[in-house]
Each structure stands twice: as C-alpha cells, then as structure tokens.
C-alpha positions as CSV (number, residue, x, y, z in Angstrom):
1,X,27.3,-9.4,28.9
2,X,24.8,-6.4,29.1
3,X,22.4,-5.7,26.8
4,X,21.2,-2.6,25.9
5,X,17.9,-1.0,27.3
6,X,15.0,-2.1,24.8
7,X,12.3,0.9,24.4
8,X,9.6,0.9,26.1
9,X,6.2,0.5,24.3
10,X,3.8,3.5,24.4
11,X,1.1,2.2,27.3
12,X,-1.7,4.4,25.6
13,X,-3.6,3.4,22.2
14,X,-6.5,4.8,20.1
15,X,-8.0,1.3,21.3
16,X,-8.2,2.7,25.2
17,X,-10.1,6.1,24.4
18,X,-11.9,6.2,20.6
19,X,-14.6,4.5,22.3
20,X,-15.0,7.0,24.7
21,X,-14.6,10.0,22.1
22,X,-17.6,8.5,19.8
23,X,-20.0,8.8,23.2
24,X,-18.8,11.8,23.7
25,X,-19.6,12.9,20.1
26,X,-22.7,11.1,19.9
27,X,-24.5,12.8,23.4
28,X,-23.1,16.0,22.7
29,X,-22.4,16.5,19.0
30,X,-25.7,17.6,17.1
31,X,-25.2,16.5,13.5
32,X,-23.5,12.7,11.8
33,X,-20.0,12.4,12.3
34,X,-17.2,10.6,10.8
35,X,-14.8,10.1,13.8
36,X,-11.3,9.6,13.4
37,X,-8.9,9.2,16.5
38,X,-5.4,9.3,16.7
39,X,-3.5,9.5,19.6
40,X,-0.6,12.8,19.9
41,X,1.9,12.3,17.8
42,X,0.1,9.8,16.0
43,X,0.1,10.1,11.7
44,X,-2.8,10.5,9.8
45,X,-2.8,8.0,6.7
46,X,-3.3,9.8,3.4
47,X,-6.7,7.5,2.5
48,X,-8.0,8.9,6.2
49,X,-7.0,12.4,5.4
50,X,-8.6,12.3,1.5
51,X,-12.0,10.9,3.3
52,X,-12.1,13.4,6.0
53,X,-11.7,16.3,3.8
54,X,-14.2,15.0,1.1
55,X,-17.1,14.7,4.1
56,X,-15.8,18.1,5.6
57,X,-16.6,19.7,1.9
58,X,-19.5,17.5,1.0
59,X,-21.1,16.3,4.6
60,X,-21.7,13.1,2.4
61,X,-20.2,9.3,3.6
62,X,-21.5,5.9,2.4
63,X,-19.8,2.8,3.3
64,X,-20.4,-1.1,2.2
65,X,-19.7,-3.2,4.8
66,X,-17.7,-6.4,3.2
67,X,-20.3,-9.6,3.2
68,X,-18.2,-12.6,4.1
69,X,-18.3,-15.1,7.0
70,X,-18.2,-12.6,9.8
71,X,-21.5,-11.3,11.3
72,X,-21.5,-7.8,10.5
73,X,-24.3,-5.0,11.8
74,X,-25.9,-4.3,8.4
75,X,-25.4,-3.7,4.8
76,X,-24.8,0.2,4.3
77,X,-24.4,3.2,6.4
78,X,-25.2,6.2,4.5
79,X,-24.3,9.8,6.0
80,X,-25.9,13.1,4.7
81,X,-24.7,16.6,6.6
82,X,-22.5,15.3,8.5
83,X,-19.5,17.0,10.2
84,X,-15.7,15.2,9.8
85,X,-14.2,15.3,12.8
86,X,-10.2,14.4,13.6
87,X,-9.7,14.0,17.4
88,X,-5.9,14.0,18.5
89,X,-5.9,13.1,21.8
90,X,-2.7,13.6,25.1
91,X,-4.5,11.6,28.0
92,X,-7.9,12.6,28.3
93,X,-8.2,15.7,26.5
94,X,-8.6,15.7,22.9
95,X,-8.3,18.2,20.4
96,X,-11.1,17.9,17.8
97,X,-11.4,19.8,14.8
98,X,-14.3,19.6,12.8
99,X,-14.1,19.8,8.9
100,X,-10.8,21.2,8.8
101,X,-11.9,24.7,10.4
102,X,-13.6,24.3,13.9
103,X,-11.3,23.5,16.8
104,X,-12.3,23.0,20.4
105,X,-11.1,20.5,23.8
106,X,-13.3,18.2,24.7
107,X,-12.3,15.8,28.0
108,X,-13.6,12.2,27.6
C-alpha cells in the first residue's frame, strides 16, 4: 500500500534569525525598539499588530514581567521614544518597517 507524500515542514523559524535581527537593531538602530519578527508569509496576530501601532503613535511600551517560579531578568521594562519595528524576513534579508511608515532591507 502507498501512502501519500506528507509535507514537508518549513526548515526556517523566527527562532533561527530574531536573535540576529535584535543585534542588528541594537548596534545600528539609534532609538528603543519593540522588535517583532515574523518570517515571509508569516501572520501577524491582531494583539501584536494593536501593540505595534500604539508604540509607532505613542513611542511609549511598559511591560510587567509575570513573578512566578521562573527566574526572570527584572520587574519592568519601560520604553519612552521608541520606534515599532515589524521585520519580515526571506533568508537573510529582512524587510523592516518602522512605525508603520519607514521601510528599508537590512541583511543579518
């Protein structure tokens, strides 16, 4: 009996290169960003889509870190002018546009 051909998993994630796109951001970018990084064709959930436009307008983020039984960083990171930035990424080159409006390459 054959079976039909299963598909075959994407080999690339946001795992293997948003690392890579933060450094880049944070050598070469000159103001606070809030980094999302989806890989092409990737979707954009609506809760990540109404935070990066409220930064792009306001340049304001704060985020509480959960307490619980993980060790975590610290308690708050608070942003003031800061830039929202959506990288879509094919390969190495990404596609970053900054507050809804700015739109340049970058290769990471």
């Amino acid at each position: 009996m054959d079976l039909p051909e299963l598909p075959k998993g994407k080999k690339r994630s946001e795992a293997k290169i948003d690392g890579k796109v933060a450094e880049w951001f944070y050598k070469n970018h000159p103001r606070s960003v809030l980094l999302e990084v989806k890989i092409k064709g990737g979707t954009l959930k609506d809760h990540q889509k109404i935070l990066l436009d409220t930064v792009g307008s306001t340049g304001k983020f704060k985020y509480k870190f959960p307490d619980g039984r993980q060790r975590t960083p610290l308690d708050y990171v608070i942003l003031k002018d800061a830039d929202a930035v959506l990288a879509v990424c094919d390969g190495k080159v990404c596609e970053c546009t900054v507050n809804g409006v700015t739109k340049f390459n970058i290769k990471v």
